[in-house]
N, C-alpha and C positions, 0 to 999 in steps of 0.2 A: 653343521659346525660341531666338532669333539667338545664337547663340555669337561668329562671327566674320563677318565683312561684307569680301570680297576683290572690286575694287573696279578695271577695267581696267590688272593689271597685266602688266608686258612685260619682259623681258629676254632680251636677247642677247647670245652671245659671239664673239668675234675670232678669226678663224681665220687660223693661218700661213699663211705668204705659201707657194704652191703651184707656183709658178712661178720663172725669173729676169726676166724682165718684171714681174713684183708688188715680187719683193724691191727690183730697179734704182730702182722709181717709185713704192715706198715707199707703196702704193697699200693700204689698208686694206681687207680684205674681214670682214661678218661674218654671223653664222647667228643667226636669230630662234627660241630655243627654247621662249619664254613671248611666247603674242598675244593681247593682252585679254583676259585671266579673270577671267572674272565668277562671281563663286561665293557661296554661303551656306553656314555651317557652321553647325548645330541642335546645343543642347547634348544628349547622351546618347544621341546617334545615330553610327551606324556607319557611315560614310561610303566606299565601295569607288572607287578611281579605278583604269580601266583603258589599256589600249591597247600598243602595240607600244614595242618597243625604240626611244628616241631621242623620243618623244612628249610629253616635257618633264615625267612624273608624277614624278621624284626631282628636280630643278630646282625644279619647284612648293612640292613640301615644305622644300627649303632654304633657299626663300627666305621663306618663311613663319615659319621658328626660325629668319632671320637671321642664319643659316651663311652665303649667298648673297644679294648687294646686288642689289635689284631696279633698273632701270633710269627706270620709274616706272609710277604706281598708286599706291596704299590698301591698307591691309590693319586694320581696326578687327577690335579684340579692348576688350571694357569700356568700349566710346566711344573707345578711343585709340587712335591711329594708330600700328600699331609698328614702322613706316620713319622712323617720324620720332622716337624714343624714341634718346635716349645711351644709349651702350654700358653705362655705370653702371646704367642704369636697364634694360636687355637684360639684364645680370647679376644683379642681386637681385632681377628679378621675373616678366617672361618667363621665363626657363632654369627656373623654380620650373612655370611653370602650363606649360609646352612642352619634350612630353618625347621622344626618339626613339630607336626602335628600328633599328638601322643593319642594312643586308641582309648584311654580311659582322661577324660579332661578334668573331672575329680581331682586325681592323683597330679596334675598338672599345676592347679590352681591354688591359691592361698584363700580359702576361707575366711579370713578376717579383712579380704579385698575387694574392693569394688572394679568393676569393670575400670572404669576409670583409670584405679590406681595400679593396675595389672600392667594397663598397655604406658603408664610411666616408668614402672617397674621395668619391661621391657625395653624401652628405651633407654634408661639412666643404664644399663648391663651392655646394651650391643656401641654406648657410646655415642649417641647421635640427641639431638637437640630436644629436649620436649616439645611436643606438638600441642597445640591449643585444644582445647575441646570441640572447636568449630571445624577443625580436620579429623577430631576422633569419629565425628558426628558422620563429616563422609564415609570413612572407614565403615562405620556400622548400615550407614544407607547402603554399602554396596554389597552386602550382606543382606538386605532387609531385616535390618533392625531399627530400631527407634531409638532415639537422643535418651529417652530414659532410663536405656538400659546404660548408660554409663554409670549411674548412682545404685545399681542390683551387685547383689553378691551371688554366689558363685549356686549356693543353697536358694536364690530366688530364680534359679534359670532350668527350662528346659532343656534334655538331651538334646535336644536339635539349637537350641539357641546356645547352650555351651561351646558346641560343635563347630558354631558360625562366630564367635567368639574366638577361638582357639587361631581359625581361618585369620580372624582380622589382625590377631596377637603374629602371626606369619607373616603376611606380609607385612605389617609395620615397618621394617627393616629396609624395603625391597630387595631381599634376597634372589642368589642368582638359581637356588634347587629348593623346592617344599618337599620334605619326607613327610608323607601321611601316610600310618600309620590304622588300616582301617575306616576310615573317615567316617562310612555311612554303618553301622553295625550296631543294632541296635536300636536302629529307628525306623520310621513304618514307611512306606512308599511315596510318601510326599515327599517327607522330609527329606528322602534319600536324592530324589529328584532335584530338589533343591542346590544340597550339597553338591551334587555333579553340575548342576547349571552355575553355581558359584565357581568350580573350578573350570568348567569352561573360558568363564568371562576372563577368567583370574590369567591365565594363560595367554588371550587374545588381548586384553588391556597391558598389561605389565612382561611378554612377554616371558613369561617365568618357564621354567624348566620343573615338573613334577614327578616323580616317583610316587607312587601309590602302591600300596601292602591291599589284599583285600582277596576273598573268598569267594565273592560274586562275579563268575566267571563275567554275565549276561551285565555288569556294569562294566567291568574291566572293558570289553568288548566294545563296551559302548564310547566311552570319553578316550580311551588310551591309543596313541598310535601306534607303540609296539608294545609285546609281552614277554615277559620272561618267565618260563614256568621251573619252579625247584624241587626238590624232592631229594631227601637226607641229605643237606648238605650242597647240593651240586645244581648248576644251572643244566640241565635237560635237555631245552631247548628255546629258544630265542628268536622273534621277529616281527617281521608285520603281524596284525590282527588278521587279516584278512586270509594270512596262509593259516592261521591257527582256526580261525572261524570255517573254514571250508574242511578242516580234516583232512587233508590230502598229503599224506607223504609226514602226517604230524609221530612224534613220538607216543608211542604205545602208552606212556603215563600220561598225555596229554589227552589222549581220548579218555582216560580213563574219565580224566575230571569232564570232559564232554560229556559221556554218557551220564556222569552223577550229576551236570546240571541238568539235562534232558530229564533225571528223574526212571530213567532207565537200568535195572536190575540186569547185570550179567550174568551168567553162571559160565565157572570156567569150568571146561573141560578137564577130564583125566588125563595125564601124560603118560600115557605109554610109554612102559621101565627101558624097555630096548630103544628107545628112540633116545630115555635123557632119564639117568637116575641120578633123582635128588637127593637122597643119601649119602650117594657117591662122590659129587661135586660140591656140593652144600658147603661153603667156609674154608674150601679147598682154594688153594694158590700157587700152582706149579709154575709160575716163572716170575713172582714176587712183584707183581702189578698188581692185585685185587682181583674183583670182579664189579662186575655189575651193582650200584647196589637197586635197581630193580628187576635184577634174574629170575627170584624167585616166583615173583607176579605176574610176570609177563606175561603176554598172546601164545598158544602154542604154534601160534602161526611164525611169529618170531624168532621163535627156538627152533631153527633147523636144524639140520646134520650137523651144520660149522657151531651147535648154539655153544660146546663146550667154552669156545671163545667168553662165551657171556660170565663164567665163573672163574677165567683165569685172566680177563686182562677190560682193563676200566675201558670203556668207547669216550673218545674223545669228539669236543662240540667240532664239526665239520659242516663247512655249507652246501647244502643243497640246493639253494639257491639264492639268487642276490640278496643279501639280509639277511638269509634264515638258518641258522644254524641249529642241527639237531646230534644231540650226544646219542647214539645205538650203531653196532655195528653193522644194520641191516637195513639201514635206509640209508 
């Protein structure tokens, strides 16, 4: 069942002037960190998005909970479109059904709170009743954590107990999407363990619909039913775990991140100039579609005779098979 319908959205931001020639001529420069996403969110499903630092997966999420103004696009969640929803109606109804897990819980938390008075906090903001202690208590049990930690501040908790805290502050709500934001990063292989067995349960008990940000291919892989992998801006490719986990037919950036989990060192080849000069194509756009923006790095297996294509016009997400869609003109 369609959860949410994301719908060619795009945002970019402005970047200071870098120069005195920029600043004198007042010259606006800016950076495209969302380019056409086209996405589908399935309810009850675990949705892994990957890729590298700078690849727009924490942008995506914020602009999706409207932390972050998209530039334009769609975004249906219920048949409604929630760019185009007043802030009145972002507050008492979205912030209820969209909930986030922030990568730094620090930055999250009030320091002068107790666990306790977080999860009232949260409650007296999304609108719903105050829960007695004797339900916070389960909330924390299903975490494993202990009744005590309701009277701990934020400076008496563990990265991993912040973590599992943050979890609880989520669903408090019973929202109908969790954006996590990194969850397990920075903590040591138990803990990480944990975290995924928590959102397993989290999923199977309540039903919940998950979005997950995160770098560890080899977790994505593991708890996520499908993945989305990005790179500058653009969804790549998109599907089952199992087509991505098997490598067969994946995009050329998708193995890339395969081999760096594998821990395996490439060395690319020379391109021979008469096959494909970079020089010559390099930031070239003869029919005002773009290029590629991973031409440059590619397989020279990739770049054949047609690769010119790769510098004169964007590859659109096409499927290849039930589910799987991959952006390259060559698969």
């Amino acid at each position: 069942m369609e959860l949410m319908n994301i719908i060619n959205v795009n945002k970019r931001y402005r970047i200071a002037n870098s120069s005195l020639k920029d600043y004198l001529t007042k010259e606006r420069q800016y950076k495209s960190v969302l380019k056409d996403i086209n996405l589908k969110i399935f309810k009850g499903e675990i949705l892994g998005i990957v890729g590298e630092s700078g690849s727009g997966k924490t942008t995506l999420i914020r602009t999706l909970m409207r932390l972050t103004e998209p530039d334009s696009g769609q975004a249906y969640f219920q048949g409604q479109d929630i760019f185009k929803m007043s802030k009145q109606v972002i507050r008492n109804t979205i912030r209820n059904q969209f909930r986030m897990i922030f990568q730094h819980p620090d930055a999250a938390f009030n320091p002068a709170f107790t666990v306790e008075q977080i999860f009232n906090q949260a409650s007296r903001q999304n609108g719903i009743l105050k829960k007695s202690a004797m339900n916070y208590e389960e909330l924390l049990s299903s975490v494993r954590l202990g009744y005590e930690f309701l009277h701990k501040r934020s400076h008496q908790l563990s990265g991993g107990e912040k973590r599992r805290v943050s979890v609880c502050r989520a669903i408090l709500t019973r929202p109908s999407v969790i954006f996590a934001d990194e969850p397990t990063s920075g903590l040591d292989l138990h803990l990480q363990h944990q975290i995924i067995d928590i959102f397993l349960r989290m999923k199977k008990d309540y039903n919940l619909t998950i979005v997950i940000i995160s770098h560890d291919i080899k977790m994505i892989e593991r708890i996520c039913d499908r993945i989305c992998v990005m790179y500058q801006g653009r969804i790549v490719e998109i599907g089952d775990k199992k087509h991505l986990a098997l490598g067969q037919r994946s995009h050329p950036y998708t193995r890339e991140l395969l081999r760096c989990d594998l821990g395996v060192r490439k060395v690319r080849a020379n391109i021979n100039s008469e096959i494909l000069n970079y020089n010559s194509l390099k930031d070239k756009n003869t029919n005002g579609h773009g290029k590629c923006d991973y031409a440059d790095l590619c397989d020279l297996k990739y770049l054949q005779k047609e690769s010119r294509r790769c510098f004169t016009c964007i590859p659109l997400l096409k499927e290849v098979k039930s589910g799987h869609h991959i952006s390259c003109h060559f698969i």
